[in-house]
C-alpha positions as CSV (number, residue, x, y, z in Angstrom):
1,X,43.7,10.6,38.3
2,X,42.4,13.3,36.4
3,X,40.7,14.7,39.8
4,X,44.0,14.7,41.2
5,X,45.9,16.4,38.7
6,X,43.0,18.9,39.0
7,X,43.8,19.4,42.5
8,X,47.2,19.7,41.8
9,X,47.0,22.4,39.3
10,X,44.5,24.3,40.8
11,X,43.9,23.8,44.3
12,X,41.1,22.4,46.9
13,X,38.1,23.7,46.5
14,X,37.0,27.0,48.5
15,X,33.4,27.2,50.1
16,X,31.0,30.2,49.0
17,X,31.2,31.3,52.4
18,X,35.5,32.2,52.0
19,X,34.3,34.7,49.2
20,X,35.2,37.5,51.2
21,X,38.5,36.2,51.5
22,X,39.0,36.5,47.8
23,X,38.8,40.1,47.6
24,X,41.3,42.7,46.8
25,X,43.5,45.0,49.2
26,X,44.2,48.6,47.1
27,X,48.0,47.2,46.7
28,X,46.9,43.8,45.1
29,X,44.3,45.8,43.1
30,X,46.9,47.9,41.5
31,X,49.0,45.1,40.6
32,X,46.6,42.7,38.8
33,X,44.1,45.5,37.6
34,X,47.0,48.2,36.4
35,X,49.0,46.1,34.6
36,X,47.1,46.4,31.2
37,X,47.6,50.8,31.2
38,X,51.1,50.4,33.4
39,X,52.7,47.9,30.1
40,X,51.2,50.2,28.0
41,X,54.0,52.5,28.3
42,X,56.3,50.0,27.1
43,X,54.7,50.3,24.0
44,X,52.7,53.5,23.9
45,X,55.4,55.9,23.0
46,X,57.2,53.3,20.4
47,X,53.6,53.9,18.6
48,X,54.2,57.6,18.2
49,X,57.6,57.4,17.2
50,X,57.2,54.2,14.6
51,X,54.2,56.9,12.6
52,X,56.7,60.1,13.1
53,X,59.7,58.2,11.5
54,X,57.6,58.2,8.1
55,X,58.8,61.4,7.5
56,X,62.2,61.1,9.5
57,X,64.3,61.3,12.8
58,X,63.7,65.2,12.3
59,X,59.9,65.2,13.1
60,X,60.6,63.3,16.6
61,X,60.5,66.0,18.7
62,X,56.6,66.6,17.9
63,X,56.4,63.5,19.9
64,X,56.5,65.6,23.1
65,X,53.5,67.7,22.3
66,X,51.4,65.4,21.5
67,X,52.6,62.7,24.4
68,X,50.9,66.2,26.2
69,X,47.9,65.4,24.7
70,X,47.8,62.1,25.6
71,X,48.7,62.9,29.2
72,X,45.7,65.4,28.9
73,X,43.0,63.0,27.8
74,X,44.5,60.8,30.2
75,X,43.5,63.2,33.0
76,X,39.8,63.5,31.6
77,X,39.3,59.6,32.0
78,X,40.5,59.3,35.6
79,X,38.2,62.3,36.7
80,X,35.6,60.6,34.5
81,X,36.2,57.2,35.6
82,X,36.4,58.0,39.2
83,X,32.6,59.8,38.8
84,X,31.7,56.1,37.0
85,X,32.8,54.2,39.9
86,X,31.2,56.4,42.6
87,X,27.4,56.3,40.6
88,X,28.1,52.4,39.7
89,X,29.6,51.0,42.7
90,X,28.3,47.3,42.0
91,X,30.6,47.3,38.6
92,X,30.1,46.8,35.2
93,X,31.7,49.6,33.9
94,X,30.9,51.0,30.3
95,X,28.2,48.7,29.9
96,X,26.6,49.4,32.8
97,X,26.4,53.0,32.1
98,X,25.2,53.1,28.5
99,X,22.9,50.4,29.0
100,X,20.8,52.3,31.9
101,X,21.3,55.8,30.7
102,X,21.6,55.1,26.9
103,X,19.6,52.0,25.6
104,X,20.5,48.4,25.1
105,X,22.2,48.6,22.2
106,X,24.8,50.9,23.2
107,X,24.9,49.3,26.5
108,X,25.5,46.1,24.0
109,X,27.8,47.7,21.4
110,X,29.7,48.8,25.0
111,X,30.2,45.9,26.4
112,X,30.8,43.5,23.1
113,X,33.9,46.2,22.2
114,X,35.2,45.4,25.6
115,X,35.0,41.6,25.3
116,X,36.6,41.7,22.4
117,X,39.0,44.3,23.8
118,X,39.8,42.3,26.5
119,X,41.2,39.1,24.3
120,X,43.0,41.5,22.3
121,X,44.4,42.9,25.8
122,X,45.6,39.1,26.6
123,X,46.9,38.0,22.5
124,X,48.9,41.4,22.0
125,X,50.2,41.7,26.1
126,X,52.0,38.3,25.9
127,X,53.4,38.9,22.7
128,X,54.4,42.1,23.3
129,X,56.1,40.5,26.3
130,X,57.4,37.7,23.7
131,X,58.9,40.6,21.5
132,X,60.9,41.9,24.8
133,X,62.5,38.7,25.6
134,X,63.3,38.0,22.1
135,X,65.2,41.1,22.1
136,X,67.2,40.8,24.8
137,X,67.8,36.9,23.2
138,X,67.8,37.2,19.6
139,X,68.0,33.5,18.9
140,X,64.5,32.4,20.4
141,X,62.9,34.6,17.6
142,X,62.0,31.9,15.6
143,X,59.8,30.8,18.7
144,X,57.8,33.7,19.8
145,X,54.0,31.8,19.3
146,X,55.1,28.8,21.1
147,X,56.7,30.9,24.5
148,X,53.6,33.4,23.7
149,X,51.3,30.3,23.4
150,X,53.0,29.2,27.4
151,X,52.5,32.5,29.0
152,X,49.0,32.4,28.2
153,X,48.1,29.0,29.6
154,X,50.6,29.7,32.7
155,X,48.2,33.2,33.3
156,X,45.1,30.9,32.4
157,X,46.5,28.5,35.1
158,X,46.9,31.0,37.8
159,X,43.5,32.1,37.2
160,X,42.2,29.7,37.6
161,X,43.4,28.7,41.0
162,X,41.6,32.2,42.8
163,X,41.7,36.2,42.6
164,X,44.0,36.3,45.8
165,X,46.3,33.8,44.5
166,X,46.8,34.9,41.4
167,X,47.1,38.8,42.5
168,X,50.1,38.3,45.4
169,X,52.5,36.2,42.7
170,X,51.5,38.5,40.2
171,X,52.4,41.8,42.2
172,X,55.8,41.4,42.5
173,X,56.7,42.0,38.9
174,X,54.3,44.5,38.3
175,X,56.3,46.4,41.4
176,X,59.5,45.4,40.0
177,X,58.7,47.0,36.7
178,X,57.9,50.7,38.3
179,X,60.8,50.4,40.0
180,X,63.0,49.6,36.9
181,X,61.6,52.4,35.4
182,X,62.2,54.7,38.1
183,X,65.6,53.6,38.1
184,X,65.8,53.9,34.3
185,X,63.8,57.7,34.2
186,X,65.5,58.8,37.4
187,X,69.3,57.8,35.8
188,X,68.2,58.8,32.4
189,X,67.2,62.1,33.7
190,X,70.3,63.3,35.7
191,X,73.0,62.2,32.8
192,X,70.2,64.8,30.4
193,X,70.7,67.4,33.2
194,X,74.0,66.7,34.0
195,X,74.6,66.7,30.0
196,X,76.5,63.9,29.5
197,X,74.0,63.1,26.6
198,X,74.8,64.6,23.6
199,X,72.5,67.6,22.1
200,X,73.4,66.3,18.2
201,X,71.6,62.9,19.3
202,X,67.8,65.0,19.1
203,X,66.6,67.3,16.8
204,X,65.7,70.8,18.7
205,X,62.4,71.5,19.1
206,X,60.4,73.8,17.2
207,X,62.9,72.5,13.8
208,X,60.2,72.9,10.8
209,X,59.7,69.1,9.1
210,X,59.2,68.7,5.6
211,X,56.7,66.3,4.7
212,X,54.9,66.8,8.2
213,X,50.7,67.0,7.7
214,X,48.1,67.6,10.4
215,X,47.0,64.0,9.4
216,X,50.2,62.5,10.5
217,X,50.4,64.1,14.0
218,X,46.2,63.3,14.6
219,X,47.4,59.6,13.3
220,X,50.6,59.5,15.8
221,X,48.4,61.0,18.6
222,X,45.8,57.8,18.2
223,X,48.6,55.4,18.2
224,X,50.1,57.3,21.7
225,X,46.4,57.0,23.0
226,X,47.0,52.8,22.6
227,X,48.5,53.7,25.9
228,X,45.4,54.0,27.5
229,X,43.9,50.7,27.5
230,X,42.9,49.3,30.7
231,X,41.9,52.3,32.2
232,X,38.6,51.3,32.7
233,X,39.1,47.8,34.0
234,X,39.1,49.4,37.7
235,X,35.2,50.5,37.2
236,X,34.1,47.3,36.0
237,X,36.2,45.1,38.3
238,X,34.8,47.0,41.5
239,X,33.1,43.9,43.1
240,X,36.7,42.4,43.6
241,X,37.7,45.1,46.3
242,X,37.5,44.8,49.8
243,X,34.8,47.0,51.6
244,X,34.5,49.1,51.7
245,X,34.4,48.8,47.2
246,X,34.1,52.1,45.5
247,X,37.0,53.8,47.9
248,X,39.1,51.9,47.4
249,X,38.5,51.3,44.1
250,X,38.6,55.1,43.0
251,X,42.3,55.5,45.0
252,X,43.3,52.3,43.3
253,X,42.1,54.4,39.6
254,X,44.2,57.4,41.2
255,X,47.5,55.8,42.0
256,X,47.2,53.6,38.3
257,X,46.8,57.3,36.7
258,X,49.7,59.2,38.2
259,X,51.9,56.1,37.8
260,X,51.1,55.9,33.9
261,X,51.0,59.8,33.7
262,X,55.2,59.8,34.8
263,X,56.3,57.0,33.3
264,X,54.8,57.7,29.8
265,X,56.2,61.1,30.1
266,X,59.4,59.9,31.4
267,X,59.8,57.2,28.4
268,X,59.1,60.0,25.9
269,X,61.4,62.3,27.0
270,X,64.2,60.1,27.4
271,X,63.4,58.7,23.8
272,X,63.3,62.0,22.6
273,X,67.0,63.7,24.3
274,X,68.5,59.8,23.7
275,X,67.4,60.5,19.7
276,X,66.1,56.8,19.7
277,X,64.6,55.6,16.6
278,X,62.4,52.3,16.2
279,X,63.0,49.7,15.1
280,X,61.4,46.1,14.4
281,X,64.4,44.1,16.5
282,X,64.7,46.4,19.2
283,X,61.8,47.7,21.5
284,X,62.4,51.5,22.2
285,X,62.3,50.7,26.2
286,X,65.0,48.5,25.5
287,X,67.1,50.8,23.4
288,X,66.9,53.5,26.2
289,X,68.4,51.1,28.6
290,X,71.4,50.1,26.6
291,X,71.3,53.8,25.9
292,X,71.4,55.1,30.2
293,X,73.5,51.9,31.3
294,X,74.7,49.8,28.0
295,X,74.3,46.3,28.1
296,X,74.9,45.4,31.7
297,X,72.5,43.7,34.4
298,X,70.8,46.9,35.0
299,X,69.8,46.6,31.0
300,X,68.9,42.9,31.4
301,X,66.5,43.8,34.8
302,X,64.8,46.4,32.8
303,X,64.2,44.0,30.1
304,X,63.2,41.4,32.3
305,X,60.7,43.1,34.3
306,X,59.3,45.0,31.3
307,X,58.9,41.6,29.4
308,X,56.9,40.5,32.7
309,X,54.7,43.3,33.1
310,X,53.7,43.0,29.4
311,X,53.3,39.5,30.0
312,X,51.1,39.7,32.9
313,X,49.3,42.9,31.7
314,X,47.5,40.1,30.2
315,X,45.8,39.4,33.5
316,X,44.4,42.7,33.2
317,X,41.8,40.9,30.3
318,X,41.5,37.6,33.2
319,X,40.2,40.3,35.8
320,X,37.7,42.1,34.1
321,X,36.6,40.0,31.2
322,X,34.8,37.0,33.5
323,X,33.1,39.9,35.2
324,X,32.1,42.1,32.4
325,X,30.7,39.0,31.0
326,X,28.6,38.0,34.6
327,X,26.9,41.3,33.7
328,X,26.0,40.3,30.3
329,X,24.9,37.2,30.8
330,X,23.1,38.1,34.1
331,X,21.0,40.3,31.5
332,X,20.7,37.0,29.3
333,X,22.9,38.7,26.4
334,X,25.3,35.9,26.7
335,X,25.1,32.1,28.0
336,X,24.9,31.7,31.7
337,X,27.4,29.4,32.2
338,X,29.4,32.9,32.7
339,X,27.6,33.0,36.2
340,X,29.0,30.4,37.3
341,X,31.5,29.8,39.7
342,X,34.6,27.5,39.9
343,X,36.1,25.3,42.7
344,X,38.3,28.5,43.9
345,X,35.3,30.9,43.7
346,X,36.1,32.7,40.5
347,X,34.4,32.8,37.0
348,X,36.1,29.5,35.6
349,X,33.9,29.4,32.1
350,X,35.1,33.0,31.6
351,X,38.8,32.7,32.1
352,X,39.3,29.2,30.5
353,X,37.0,31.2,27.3
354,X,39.5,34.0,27.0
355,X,42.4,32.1,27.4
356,X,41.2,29.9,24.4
357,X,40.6,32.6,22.1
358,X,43.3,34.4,22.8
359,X,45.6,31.9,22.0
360,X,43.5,31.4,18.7
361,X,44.2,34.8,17.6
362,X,48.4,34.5,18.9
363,X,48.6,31.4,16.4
364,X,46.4,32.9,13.8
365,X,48.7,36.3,13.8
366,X,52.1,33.9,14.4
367,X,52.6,36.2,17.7
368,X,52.8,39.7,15.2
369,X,50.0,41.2,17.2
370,X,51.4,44.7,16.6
371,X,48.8,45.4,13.4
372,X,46.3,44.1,16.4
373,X,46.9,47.1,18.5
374,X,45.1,49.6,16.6
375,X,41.9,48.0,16.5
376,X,42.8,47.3,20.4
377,X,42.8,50.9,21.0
378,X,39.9,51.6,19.2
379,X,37.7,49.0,20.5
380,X,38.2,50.6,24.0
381,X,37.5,54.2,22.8
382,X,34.2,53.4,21.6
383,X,33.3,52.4,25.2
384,X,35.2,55.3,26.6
385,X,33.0,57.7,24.3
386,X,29.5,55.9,25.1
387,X,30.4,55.6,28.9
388,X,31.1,59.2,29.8
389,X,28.0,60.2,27.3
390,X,26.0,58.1,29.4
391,X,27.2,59.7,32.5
392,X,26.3,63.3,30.6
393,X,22.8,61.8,30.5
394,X,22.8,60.2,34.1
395,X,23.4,63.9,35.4
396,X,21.5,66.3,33.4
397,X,18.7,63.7,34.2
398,X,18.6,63.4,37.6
399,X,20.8,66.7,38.9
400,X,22.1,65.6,42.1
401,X,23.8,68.4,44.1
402,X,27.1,69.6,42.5
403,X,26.1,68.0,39.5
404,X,27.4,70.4,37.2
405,X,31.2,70.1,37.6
406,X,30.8,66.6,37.2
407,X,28.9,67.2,34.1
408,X,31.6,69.2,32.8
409,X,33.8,66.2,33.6
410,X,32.3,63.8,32.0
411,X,31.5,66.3,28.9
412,X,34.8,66.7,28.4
413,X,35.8,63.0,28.5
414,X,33.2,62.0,26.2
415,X,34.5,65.0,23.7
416,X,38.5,63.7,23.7
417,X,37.4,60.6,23.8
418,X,34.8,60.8,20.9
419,X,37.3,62.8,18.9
420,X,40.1,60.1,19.5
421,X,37.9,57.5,18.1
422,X,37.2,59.3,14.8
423,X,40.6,60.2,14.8
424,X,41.2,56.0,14.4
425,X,38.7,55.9,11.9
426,X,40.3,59.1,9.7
427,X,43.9,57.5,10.3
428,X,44.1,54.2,10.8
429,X,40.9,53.1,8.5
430,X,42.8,50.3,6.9
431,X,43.4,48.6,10.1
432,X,40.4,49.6,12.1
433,X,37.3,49.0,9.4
434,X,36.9,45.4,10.9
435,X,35.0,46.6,13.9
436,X,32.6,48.3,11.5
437,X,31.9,44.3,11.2
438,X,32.1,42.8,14.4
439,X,29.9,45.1,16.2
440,X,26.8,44.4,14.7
441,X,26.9,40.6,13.9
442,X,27.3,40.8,17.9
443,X,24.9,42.9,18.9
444,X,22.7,40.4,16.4
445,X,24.2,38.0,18.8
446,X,23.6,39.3,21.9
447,X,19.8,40.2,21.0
448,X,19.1,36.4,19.0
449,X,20.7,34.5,22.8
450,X,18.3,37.1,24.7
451,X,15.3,36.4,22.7
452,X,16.1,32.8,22.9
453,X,16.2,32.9,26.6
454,X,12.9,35.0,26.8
455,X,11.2,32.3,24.7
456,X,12.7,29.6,26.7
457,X,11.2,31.1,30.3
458,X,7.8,31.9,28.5
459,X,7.3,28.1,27.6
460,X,8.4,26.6,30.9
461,X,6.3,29.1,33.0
462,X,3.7,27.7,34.8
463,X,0.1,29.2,34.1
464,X,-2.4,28.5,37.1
465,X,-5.2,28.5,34.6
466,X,-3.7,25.8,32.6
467,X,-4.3,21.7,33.7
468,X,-1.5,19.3,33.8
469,X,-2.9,15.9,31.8
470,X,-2.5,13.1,34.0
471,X,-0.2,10.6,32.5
472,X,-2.3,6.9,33.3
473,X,0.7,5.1,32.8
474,X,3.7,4.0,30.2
475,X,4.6,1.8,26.9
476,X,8.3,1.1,28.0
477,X,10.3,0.1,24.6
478,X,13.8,-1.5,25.7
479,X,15.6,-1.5,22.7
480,X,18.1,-5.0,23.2
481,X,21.3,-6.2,21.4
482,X,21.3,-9.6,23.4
483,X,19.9,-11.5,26.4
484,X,22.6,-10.1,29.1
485,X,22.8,-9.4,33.1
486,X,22.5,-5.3,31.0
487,X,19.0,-6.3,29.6
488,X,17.9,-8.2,32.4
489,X,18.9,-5.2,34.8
490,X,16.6,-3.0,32.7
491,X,14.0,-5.3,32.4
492,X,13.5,-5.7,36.5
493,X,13.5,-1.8,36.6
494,X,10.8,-1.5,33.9
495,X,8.9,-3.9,36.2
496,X,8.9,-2.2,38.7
497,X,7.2,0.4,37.1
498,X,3.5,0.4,37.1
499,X,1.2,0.8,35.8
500,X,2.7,-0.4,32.1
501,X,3.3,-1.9,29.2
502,X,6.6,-3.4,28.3
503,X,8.0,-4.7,24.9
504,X,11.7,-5.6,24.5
505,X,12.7,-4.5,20.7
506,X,15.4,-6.1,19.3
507,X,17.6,-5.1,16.1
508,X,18.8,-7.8,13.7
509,X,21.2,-7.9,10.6
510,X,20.8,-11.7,9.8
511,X,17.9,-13.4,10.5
512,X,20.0,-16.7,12.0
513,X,21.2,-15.1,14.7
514,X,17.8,-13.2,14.8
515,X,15.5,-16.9,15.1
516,X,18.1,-17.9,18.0
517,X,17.0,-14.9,20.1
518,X,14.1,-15.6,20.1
519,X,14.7,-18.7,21.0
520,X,16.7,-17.9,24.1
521,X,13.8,-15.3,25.0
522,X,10.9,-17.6,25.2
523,X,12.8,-19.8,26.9
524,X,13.8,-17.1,29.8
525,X,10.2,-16.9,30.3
526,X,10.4,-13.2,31.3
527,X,6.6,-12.3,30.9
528,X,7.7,-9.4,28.3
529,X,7.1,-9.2,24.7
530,X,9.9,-9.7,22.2
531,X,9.8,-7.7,19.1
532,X,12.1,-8.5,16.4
533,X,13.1,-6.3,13.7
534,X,15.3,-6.8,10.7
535,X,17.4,-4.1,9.4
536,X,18.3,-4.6,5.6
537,X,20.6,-1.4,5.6
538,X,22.4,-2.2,8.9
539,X,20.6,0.4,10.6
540,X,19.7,0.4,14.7
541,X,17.9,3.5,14.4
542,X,15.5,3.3,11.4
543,X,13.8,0.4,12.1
544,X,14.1,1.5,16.3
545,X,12.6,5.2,15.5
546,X,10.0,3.7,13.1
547,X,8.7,1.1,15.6
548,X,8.6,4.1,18.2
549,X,6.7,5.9,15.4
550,X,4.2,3.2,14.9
551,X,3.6,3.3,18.8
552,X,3.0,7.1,19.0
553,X,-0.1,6.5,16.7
554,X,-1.4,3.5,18.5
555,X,-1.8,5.9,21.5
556,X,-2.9,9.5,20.0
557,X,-5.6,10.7,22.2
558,X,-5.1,8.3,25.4
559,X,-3.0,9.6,28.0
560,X,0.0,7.1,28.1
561,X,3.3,8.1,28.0
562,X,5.9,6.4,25.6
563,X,9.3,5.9,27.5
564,X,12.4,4.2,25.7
565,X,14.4,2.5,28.5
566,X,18.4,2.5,27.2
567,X,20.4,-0.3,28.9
568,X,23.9,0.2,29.1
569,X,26.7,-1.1,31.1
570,X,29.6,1.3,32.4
571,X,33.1,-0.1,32.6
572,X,34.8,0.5,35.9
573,X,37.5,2.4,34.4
574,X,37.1,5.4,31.8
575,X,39.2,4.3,29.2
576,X,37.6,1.3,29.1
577,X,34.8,3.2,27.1
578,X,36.5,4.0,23.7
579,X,36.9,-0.4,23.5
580,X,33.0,-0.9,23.0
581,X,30.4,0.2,20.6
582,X,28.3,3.6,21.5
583,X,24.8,2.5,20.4
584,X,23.2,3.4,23.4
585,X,24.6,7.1,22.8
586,X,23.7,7.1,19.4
587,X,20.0,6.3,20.4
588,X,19.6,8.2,23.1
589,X,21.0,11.4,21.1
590,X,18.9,11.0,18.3
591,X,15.8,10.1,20.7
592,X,15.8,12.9,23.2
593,X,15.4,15.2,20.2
594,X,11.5,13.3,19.9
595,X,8.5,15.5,21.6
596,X,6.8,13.1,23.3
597,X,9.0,10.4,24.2
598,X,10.6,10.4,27.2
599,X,14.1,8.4,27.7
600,X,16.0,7.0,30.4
601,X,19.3,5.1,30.9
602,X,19.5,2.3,33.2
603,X,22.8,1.8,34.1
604,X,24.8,-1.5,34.7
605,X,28.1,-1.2,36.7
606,X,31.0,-3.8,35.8
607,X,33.0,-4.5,38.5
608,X,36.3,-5.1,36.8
C-alpha cells in the first residue's frame, strides 16, 4: 500500500541512465531558477518604501535614487556571476569559489549562509505568496500558516517527482507573472505619460525632508537590495543545464537580470507617480493594480500570478539547496546521505530536508516571515562578498589573458557587495545579529562531521603490514523466551554453523514457569545447552549482558568469536508489529553497541 501510494505521489522510478533527460532547456532554467530574484520584486520595493515612510509620504521620492543603486549593484553581480560560472562550470557557486581560492572556512562560512539562505528563500517565499492571496481575500487571514504550511508540501511534492517535471508545471506561472507585470508597467506607464494620474498623488523630486539621515537612505537601500536574492542560484545550479552547461547557463543569468532590472524599476516608478504608501493589509503590487485598473479581473490576475510566483520562488531554495549541499557533503562537511539519489534521479534527502525545516520556521514565525527577510538578505551578501573576493584572488593568481577587466569586475562586485553587507550590520543590527551566531556553531559543525568522517576512513583502512587474526570458530548465545518453531529455526541455523559452541540462554521472572522449561528442553533432546537465568528486577538485559560478560572473559586471549543469535518472527503484515513485544529490538540495540560481539537476527516468517 504504502509502495503504491508512493508511486502515485511521485512516479516510477527513472534509471541512472535517463539522467540526461532530467536536464534543463534555458526556458525551463529561467522559470524554476529565476523565480527566487523575479518574486523579489513583489517585495523588493515595498522594503524601501515601508523604511522611507518613517519619516513620511514626503521622503518617497528618494526611493528612485536609490532603487538606481540597487539596479547598479545588480549589474556588478550578473557581470560577476557570469565570470563565476564560466571559471566553475561544474557548479557550486560561492562555495566553490572561496573554498579553492580562499580557505575552508570561508568556503564553509559560504556555503553554510547559503543553506540557511535557501530555507529562508522557501519559509519567507510561500508566505509572502500567503500575504498576496490573503489580500486579495481578506477573510482567510486567520489561516495564512496552514495554506503557507500546503504550498510547501505541494512544492516538496513536485520535487520530488524530478527536475523536468517539476520545471514545465512550474513555468507557466512564472511566465504568467512577467507578463502581468508587463501588462501592469506597460498600462501604468502610458496613463503617467498620458497624465491621467494626478501630479498631487507624489511628492516632486528633489522636495527637502525633514527628519531624513544618511542612516535612513543606507538602511532603505539594504532593504531594496532583499531584491536580490537568488541571483546566484544560476552558478551553483549549473550541473542541471543541458550541454552544453555554462552557455547556457550564463544566457539563462542574462535574461534573469534584465527581467529583474525592468520590472523593479517599473514597480518603483509606478509606486512612486501612483503616491502608494504601505501598508500591513495591502501588498504595494497589489495597491498599484487597484491603482492602474481598480478592482477588476485584470487586478485579480495580477494578484493571482504574483501570489504564484512568490509561492513557487520557493522552488528556487528546492533547486539549489540539494545541490549546494552534494558539494558539501562530497567534501564530507555534511552527511552523505545528500549524495544520494531518489527514485526520479534528484537529491531526495535534500529536498524532503528543506521542506521540513522550512515549514518549522513558517509555524515557529505563524507565517510573519517579513522580520525574516533581513537576515535573508544578509545571509546571501556574505556569500556575494566572499565569492567575487575569491574570484579577485583566482585572477591575480593565475592571470589568464584579459584577466584584468575581469578583475575589475569582480573588484567591483566584491566592493558593493561588501559595503551592502556592513550596511545590514550598521542598519538593521537588531534583526541581523543572529547570524553573528549561526555562522560559527556551523562551521564548528561542518569541521566536527569532517573530522569524524576522516577518523572513520582512517580506522576502516586496510594496512598491508597489519595481520587479520583468524577467528577458530564461535560461542553462539541464543537468547530464548520459550520453546517455539522461532527458537527452533535459530537453533538449526546455529547448527549449521561450525565449528562452535552453542548455549540457549533463557530469561525468567518466576522460577515455576522457569523449572517447566527446562523440563520441556531436556525432553526436546536438542543436543544444546540450556542456561537459565532468573531476573529479580524483571530485567531481559542485565542478566543477558552479564552472561555475555562472563563469556568474554572465559575466552580473552583464544581466538573465538562470541556471536548472539536473536530469533524473531515477522508477521506477514506490518501492522501486525505494534501487537507484540520488541525484546528482540531492545537486545539487539543495546548489543550491537558491544566491541567484540557480533549479532545476528534469524528471522522466522509467519504465514498469516
Amino acid at each position: 500500500m504504502i509502495s503504491s501510494l508512493k508511486r502515485f505521489l511521485i512516479g516510477r522510478p527513472l534509471k541512472s541512465t535517463e539522467l540526461g533527460e532530467q536536464r534543463l532547456n534555458k526556458k525551463k532554467a529561467l522559470a524554476i531558477l529565476s523565480s527566487d530574484a523575479l518574486s523579489s520584486v513583489a517585495y523588493g520595493p515595498e522594503q524601501i518604501l515601508i523604511v522611507l515612510a518613517t519619516v513620511g509620504a514626503a521622503a518617497f521620492w528618494y526611493s528612485l535614487p536609490i532603487a538606481l543603486g540597487v539596479l547598479i549593484l545588480l549589474i556588478a553581480l550578473i557581470l560577476s556571476y557570469r565570470q563565476i560560472i564560466f571559471a566553475y562550470p561544474h557548479g557550486g557557486g560561492a562555495y566553490m569559489v572561496s573554498k579553492n581560492n580562499l580557505g575552508i572556512t570561508p568556503g564553509l562560512i559560504s556555503g553554510g549562509s547559503l543553506l540557511v539562505d535557501y530555507i529562508l528563500t522557501v519559509a519567507v517565499s510561500v508566505s509572502a505568496g500567503t500575504d498576496a492571496i490573503t489580500s486579495a481575500f481578506p477573510a482567510l487571514h486567520a489561516h495564512n500558516v496552514m495554506i503557507a504550511v500546503f504550498f510547501v508540501l505541494f512544492i516538496t511534492l513536485l520535487n520530488l517527482r524530478g527536475l523536468t517535471e517539476s520545471a514545465t508545471i512550474l513555468a507557466y506561472p512564472v511566465y504568467l507573472f512577467v507578463v502581468a507585470l508587463f501588462i501592469l508597467i506597460g498600462v501604468g506607464g502610458y496613463t503617467i505619460l498620458t497624465g491621467q494620474v494626478s501630479p498631487e498623488l507624489h511628492t516632486p523630486m528633489g522636495t527637502t525632508v525633514t527628519g531624513l539621515s544618511l542612516f535612513l537612505l543606507l538602511r532603505a537601500f539594504a532593504s531594496g537590495s532583499s531584491a536580490l536574492t537568488g541571483v546566484e542560484a544560476i552558478s551553483n545550479a549549473i550541473p542541471n543545464f543541458k550541454e552544453p552547461a555554462p552557455n547556457n547557463a550564463a544566457k539563462t543569468l542574462i535574461a534573469m537580470g534584465s527581467l529583474l532590472g525592468i520590472l523593479f524599476s517599473g514597480i518603483i516608478l509606478l509606486a512612486y507617480f501612483y503616491g502608494i504608501a504601505p501598508s500591513e493589509e495591502v501588498t504595494v503590487v497589489s495597491q498599484i493594480a487597484e491603482g492602474v485598473f481598480g478592482r477588476n479581473y485584470v487586478y485579480y490576475f495580477i494578484q493571482g500570478t504574483t501570489a504564484l510566483i512568490l509561492i513557487l520562488a520557493a522552488n528556487t531554495g528546492y533547486s539549489a539547496f540539494p545541490l549546494l549541499a552534494v558539494n558539501l557533503a562530497k567534501d564530507k562537511f555534511i552527511p552523505r546521505m545528500f549524495t544520494i539519489r531518489g527514485d526520479r534521479l534528484g537529491y531526495s534527502n535534500g529536498i524532503i530536508i528543506l521542506g521540513f525545516l522550512s515549514i518549522l520556521l513558517i509555524i515557529a514565525f505563524k507565517g510573519r516571515t517579513e522580520q525574516l527577510i533581513p537576515l535573508y538578505a544578509v545571509g546571501v551578501f556574505i556569500p556575494f562578498t566572499l565569492s567575487q573576493t575569491g574570484m579577485m584572488v583566482k585572477w591575480f593568481r593565475e592571470r589568464p589573458k584579459g584577466w584584468l577587466p575581469k578583475l575589475l569586475i569582480n573588484s567591483t562586485g566584491a566592493l558593493i557587495s561588501f559595503s551592502v553587507t556592513l550596511i545590514f550590520f550598521l542598519t538593521k543590527f537588531n534583526q541581523v545579529w543572529p547570524v553573528l551566531i549561526f555562522i560559527p556553531i556551523m562551521i564548528t559543525l561542518f569541521k566536527k562531521i569532517r573530522k569524524h568522517y576522516d577518523e572513520i576512513a582512517e580506522q576502516l583502512r586496510i594496512s598491508t603490514c597489519e595481520e587479520a587474526t583468524p577467528i577458530q570458530g564461535n560461542i553462539i548465545i541464543i537468547p530464548i523466551a520459550g520453546i517455539t518453531r522461532v527458537v527452533e529455526n535459530s537453533l538449526n541455523y546455529a547448527k549449521s554453523l561450525s565449528p562452535q559452541q552453542i548455549i540457549a540462554v533463557h530469561i525468567s521472572f518466576d522460577k515455576e514457569e522457569q523449572k517447566k522449561l527446562e523440563e520441556k528442553w531436556g525432553q526436546w533432546q536438542t543436543g544444546v545447552r540450556l542456561v537459565s537465568l532468573h531476573s529479580l528486577h524483571r530485567s531481559i538485559i542485565q542478566p543477558l549482558t552479564k552472561f555475555i560478560d562472563s563469556i568474554e572473559r572465559r575466552t580473552t586471549g583464544s581466538n573465538y568469536q562470541v556471536t548472539v543469535l536473536i530469533p524473531e518472527f515477522i508477521p506477514k503484515k506490518g501492522w501486525h508489529h505494534i501487537l507484540h513485544n520488541q525484546s528482540s529490538f531492545l537486545i539487539r540495540t543495546v548489543l550491537l553497541h558491544r566491541k567484540n560481539v557480533v549479532v545476528a537476527t534469524v528471522p522466522y516468517h509467519l504465514k498469516k
